[in-house]
C-alpha positions as CSV (number, residue, x, y, z in Angstrom):
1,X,0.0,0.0,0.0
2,X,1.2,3.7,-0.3
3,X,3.5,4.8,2.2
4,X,4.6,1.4,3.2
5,X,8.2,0.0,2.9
6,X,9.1,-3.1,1.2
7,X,12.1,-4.9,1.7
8,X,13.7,-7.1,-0.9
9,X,15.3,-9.8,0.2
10,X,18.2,-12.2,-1.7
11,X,16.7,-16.1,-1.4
12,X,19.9,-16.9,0.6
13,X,20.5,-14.1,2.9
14,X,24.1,-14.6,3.4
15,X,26.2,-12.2,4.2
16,X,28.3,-10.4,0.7
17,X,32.0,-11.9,0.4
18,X,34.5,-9.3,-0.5
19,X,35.0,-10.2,-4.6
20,X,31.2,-10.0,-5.0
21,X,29.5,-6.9,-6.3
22,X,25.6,-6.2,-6.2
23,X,23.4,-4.3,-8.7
24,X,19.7,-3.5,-8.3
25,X,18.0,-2.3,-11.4
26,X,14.1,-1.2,-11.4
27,X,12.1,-1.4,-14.4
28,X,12.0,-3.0,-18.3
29,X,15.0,-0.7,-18.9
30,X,17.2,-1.8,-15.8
31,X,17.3,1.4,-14.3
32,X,20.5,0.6,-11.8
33,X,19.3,2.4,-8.7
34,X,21.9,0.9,-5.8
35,X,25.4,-0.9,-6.2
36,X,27.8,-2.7,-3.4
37,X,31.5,-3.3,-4.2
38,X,33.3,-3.7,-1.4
39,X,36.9,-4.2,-2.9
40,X,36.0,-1.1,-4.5
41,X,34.3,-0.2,-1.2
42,X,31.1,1.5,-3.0
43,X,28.1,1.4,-1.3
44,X,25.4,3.6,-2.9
45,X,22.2,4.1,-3.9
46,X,20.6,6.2,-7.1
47,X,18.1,8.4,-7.6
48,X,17.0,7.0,-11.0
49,X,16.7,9.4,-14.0
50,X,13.5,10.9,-12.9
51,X,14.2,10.9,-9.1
52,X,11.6,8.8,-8.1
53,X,13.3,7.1,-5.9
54,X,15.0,10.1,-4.1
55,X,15.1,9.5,-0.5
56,X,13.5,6.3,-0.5
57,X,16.3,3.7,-0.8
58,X,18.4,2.1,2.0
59,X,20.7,-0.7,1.6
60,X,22.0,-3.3,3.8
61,X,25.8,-3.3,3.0
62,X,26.2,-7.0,5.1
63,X,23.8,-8.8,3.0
64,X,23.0,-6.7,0.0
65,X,19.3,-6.7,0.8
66,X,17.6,-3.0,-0.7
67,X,14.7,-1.3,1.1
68,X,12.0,1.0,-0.8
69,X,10.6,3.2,1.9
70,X,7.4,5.8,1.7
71,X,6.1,3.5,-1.3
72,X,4.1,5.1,-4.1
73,X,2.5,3.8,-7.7
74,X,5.8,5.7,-9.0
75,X,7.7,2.7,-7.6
76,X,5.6,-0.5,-8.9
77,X,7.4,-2.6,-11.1
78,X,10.0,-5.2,-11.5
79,X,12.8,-5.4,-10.0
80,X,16.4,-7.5,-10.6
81,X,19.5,-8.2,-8.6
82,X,22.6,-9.4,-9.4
83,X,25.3,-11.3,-7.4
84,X,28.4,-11.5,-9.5
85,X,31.7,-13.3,-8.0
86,X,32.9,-16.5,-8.6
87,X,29.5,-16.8,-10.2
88,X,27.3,-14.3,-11.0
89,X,23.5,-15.1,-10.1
90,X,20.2,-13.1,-10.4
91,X,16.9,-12.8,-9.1
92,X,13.8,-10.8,-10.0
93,X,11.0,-9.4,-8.2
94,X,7.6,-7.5,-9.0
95,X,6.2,-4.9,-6.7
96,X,2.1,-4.2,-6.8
97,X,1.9,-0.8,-5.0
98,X,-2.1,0.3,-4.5
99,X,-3.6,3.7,-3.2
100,X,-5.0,4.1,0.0
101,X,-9.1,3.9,-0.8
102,X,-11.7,6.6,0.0
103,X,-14.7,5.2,2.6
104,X,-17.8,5.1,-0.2
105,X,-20.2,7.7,0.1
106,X,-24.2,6.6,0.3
107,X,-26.6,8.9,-1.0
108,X,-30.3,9.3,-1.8
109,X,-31.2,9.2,-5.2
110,X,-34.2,11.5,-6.2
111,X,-33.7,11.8,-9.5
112,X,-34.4,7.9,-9.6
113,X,-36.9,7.4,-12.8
114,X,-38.9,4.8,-11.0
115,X,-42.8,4.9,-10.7
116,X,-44.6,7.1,-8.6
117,X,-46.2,3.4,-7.1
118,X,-43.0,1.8,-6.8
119,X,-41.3,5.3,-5.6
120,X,-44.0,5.8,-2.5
121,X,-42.8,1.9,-1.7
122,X,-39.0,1.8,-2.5
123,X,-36.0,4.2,-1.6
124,X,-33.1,4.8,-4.1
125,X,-29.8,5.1,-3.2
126,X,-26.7,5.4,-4.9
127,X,-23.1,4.5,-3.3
128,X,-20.0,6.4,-4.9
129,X,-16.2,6.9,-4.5
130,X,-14.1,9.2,-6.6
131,X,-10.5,8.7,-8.2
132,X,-10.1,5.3,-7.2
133,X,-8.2,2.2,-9.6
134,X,-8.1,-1.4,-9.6
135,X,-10.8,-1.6,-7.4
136,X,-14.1,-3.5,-6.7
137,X,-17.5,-1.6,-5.4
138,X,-20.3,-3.9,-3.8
139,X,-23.4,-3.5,-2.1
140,X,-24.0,-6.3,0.7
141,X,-27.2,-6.8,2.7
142,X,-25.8,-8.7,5.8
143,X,-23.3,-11.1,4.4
144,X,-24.6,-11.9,1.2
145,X,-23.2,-9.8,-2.1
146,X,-26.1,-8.2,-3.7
147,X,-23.8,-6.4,-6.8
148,X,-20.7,-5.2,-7.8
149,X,-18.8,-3.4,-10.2
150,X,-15.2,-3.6,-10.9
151,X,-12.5,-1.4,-12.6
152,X,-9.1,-1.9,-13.4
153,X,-8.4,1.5,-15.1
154,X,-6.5,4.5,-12.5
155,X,-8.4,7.5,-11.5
156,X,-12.5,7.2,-12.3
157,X,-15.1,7.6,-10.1
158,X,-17.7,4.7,-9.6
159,X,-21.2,4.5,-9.1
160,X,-23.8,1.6,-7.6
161,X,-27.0,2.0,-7.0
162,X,-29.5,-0.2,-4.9
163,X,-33.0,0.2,-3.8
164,X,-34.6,-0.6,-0.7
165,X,-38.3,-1.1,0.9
166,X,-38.9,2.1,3.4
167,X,-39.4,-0.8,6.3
168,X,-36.4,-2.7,5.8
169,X,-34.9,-3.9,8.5
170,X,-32.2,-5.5,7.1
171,X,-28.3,-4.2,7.2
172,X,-27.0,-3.0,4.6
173,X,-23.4,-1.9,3.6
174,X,-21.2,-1.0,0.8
175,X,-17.2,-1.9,0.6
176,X,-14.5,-0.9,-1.6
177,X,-11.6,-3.9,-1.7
178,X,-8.5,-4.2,-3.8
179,X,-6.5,-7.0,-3.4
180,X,-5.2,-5.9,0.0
181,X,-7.4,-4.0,2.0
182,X,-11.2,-2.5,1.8
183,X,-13.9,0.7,3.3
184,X,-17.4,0.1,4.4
185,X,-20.1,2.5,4.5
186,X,-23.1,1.4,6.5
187,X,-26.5,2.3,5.3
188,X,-29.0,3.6,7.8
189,X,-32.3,3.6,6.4
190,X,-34.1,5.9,9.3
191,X,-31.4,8.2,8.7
192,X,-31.2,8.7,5.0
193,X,-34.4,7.6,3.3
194,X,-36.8,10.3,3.5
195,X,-39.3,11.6,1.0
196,X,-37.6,14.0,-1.7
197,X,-38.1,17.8,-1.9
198,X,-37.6,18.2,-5.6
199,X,-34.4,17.2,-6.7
200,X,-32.5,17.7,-3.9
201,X,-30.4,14.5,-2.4
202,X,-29.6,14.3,1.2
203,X,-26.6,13.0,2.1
204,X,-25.3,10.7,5.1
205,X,-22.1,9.6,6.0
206,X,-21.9,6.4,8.8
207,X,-18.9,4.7,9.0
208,X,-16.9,3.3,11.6
C-alpha cells in the first residue's frame, strides 16, 4: 500500500564476500538504482533518472538486501539483482503498490426514474467513491453480495446503486476492496431515506 516499505530480500540471505559486487536495477529498462563493491568499497544508492526514488532507498551493506521506503505507484514494477563473484547469479521481483481507498459515500437518489407506485414503496440510493483504480465496489445486505462493479483503469469515479423497501430492517453496507485491504459504508435507512423535496439528495455519512 502507499507509504509502506518493502524490503527485498536475496533467497539466501548470506552475508556479501569481499570479490562479490551487487546491482539493483528497477524497471523494463534496468534502471540501476543501488550498487555494493566492497573491494571497491562503493556502497550507494541512485536516484533513477527521474528521481523517483530520491530519498527512499536504504541498503543493507552485510547482505545486500535494498529497502524501498514511503512507497508510491511511482515505484511498482520489476525489480532484478545481481550477485556477480565466482559466479554471477540473479533474481527478480515484481512490486504491486495500490492507493490508500476513500470510505464510499451513500446517497439518496431523487432523480431515480422509477414509478410514482413503486417510488411511495422503494428508496433509491446510490453509493460512490471518486478517483479510485483497480478496485471493486459492492453492495451487501448482511453477508450476502447483492452487486458489484469492478475497474481496473487509475483515477474514475464509480457509481452503484441499490433500492430498498422504506421498512427494511435488514443491514445493509457497501465496501471498496482491492487485493489488500477494503472501506465500508453502513447504510441507515431511518437516517437517509426520506421523502424527496424536488431534486434535492440528502446526504449521510456512517462509518466506523
Amino acid at each position: 500500500m502507499e507509504g509502506d516499505s518493502v524490503a527485498l530480500n536475496f533467497l539466501l540471505l548470506t552475508a556479501i564476500r569481499d570479490d562479490e559486487d551487487i546491482l539493483w536495477k528497477f524497471g523494463t529498462e534496468k534502471t540501476l538504482i543501488a550498487k555494493i563493491s566492497r573491494e571497491a568499497k562503493i556502497f550507494f544508492t541512485y536516484d533513477g533518472p527521474d528521481g523517483r526514488f530520491r530519498d527512499r532507498l536504504k541498503l543493507d551493506n552485510q547482505t545486500g538486501s535494498l529497502t524501498i521506503t514511503n512507497i508510491t505507484t511511482q515505484h511498482a514494477g520489476r525489480y532484478e539483482v545481481q550477485r556477480s563473484g565466482s559466479k554471477l547469479t540473479s533474481e527478480l521481483f515484481s512490486i504491486s503498490v495500490y492507493a490508500r481507498l476513500p470510505v464510499p459515500v451513500i446517497r439518496r437518489n431523487c432523480s431515480s426514474s422509477s414509478s410514482s407506485s413503486s417510488s411511495q414503496q422503494n428508496c433509491s440510493l446510490v453509493c460512490s467513491v471518486v478517483n479510485v483504480g483497480h478496485v471493486t465496489l459492492s453492495w451487501y445486505k448482511g453477508n450476502s453480495l447483492l452487486s458489484s462493479i469492478s475497474v481496473s483503469d487509475l483515477s474514475i469515479s464509480l457509481s452503484l446503486p441499490l433500492d430498498v423497501e422504506y421498512q427494511d430492517k435488514n443491514s445493509y453496507s457497501c465496501v471498496i476492496n482491492n487485493p489488500i485491504s477494503n472501506q465500508t459504508q453502513h447504510l441507515d435507512i431511518t437516517q437517509l431515506c426520506h421523502t424527496c423535496s424536488g431534486t434535492a439528495a440528502l446526504t449521510y455519512v456512517f462509518s466506523y
